[in-house]
C-alpha positions as CSV (number, residue, x, y, z in Angstrom):
1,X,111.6,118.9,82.6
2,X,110.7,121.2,79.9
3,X,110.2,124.4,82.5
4,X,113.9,123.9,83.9
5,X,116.4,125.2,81.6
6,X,117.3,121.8,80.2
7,X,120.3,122.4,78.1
8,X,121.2,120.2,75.2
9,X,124.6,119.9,74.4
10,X,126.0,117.1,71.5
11,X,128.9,115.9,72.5
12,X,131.0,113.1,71.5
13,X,130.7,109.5,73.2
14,X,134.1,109.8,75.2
15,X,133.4,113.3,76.6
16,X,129.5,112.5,77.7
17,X,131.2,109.1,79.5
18,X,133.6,111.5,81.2
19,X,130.8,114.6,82.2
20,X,128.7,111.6,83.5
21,X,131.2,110.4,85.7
22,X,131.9,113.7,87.3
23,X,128.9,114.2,88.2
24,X,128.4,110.6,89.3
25,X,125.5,109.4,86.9
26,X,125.2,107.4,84.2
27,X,124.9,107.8,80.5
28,X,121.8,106.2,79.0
29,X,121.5,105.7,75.5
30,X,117.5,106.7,74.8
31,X,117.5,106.2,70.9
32,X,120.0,103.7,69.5
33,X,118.0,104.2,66.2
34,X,119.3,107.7,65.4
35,X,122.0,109.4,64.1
36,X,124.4,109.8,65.6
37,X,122.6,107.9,68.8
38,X,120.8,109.8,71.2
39,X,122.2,109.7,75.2
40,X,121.4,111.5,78.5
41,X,122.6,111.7,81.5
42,X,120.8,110.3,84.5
43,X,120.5,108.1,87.1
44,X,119.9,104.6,85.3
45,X,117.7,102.7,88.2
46,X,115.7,106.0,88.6
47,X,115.1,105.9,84.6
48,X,114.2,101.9,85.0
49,X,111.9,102.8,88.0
50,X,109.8,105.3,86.0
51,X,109.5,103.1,83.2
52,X,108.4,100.6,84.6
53,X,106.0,102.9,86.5
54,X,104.7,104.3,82.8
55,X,104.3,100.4,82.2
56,X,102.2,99.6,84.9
57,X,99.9,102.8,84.0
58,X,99.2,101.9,81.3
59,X,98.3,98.4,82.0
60,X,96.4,99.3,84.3
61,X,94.1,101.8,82.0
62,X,94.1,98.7,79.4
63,X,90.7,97.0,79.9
64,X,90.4,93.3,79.7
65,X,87.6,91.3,77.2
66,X,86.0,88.7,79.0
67,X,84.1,86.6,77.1
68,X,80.9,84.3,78.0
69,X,79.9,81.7,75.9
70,X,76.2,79.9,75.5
71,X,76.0,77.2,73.9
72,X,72.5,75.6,72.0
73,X,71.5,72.6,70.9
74,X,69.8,72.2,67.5
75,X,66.7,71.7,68.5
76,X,66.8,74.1,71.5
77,X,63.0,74.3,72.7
78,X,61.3,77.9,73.6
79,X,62.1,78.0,77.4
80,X,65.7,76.8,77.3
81,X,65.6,79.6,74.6
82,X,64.7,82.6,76.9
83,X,66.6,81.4,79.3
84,X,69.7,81.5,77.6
85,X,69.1,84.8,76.1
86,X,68.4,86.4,79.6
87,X,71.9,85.3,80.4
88,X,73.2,86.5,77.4
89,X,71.4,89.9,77.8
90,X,73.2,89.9,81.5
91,X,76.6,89.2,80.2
92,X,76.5,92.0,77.5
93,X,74.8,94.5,80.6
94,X,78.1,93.6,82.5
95,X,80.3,94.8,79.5
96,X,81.7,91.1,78.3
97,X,81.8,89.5,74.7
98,X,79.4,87.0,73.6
99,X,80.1,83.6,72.0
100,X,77.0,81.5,71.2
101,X,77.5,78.6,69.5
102,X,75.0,75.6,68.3
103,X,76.9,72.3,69.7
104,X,76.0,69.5,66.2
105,X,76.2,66.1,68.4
106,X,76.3,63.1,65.5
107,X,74.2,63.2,63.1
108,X,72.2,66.4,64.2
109,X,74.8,67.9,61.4
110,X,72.0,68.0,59.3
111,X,69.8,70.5,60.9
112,X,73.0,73.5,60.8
113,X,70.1,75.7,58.8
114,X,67.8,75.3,62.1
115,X,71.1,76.2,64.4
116,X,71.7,79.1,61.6
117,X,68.3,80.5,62.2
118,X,68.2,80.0,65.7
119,X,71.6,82.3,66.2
120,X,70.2,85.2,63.8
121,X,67.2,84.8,65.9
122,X,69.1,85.1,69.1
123,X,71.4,88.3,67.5
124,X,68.0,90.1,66.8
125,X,66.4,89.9,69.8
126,X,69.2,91.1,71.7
127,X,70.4,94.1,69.2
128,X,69.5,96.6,72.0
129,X,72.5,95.3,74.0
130,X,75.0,94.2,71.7
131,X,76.2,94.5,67.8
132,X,77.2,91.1,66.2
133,X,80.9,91.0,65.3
134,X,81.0,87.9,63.0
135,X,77.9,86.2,62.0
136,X,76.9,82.4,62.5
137,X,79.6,80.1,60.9
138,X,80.3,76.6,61.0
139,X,83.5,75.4,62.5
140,X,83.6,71.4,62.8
141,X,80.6,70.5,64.6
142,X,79.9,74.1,65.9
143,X,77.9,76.8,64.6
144,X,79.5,79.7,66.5
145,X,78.7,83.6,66.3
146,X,80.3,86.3,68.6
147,X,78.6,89.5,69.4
148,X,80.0,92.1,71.1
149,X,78.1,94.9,73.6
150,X,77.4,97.7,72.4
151,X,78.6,101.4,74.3
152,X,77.0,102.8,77.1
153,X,76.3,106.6,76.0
């Protein structure tokens, strides 16, 4: 609206109400913060429509984290190992956020240095893809770690 000779005029509340009801529109109140409070005339459902339209732009341009979890045991062996870390390699490719965690069942408490060691082992081995955002730490019975992927170039 900038390029059609807007003009700005301040007038007083009962003299806007009255122009806006010659012409038949409304008289919005943009900036109730200000002073003295900022109003335009317009069509109020037309101003509602485009709002909600800004809205829904910029929803839409929002992007969503999804995030995947894999979940160890203690005492993972090798194969169940690469397995999981081909699936975590797949899930950072695709752009989500990882959470591996080691599950502690009972007394298996007592080996949280070998679940330790097995989550900076998994976040080395998979740097190429992702950057870890909070290293291994021990929440109840779970030893959990996120990582996040990193930027394609």
């Amino acid at each position: 609206m900038v390029g059609d000779n807007v003009e700005i005029n301040v007038y007083p509340i009962r003299k806007a109400l009255e122009i806006a009801e010659e012409l038949g529109l409304d008289l919005v109140e943009i900036s109730p913060n200000a002073t003295p409070p900022v109003c335009k005339i317009m069509e109020y459902k037309k101003f509602l429509y485009e709002q909600k339209k800004r809205e829904k732009l910029l929803k839409a341009k929002s992007t969503k984290v999804e995030i995947k979890e894999i979940r160890f045991g203690p005492q993972t062996d090798e194969h169940d190992y690469e397995f999981k870390k081909k699936h975590a390699i797949k899930f950072l490719k695709e752009g989500a956020k990882l959470k591996a965690y080691v599950f502690f069942k009972g007394r298996s408490i007592i080996y949280k240095d070998q679940g330790q060691i097995l989550l900076l082992k998994l976040a080395t081995e998979i740097e190429d893809f992702g950057k870890v955002e909070q290293l291994p730490k021990l929440e109840g019975k779970r030893m959990i770690m996120f990582i996040a992927p990193k930027k394609k170039a």
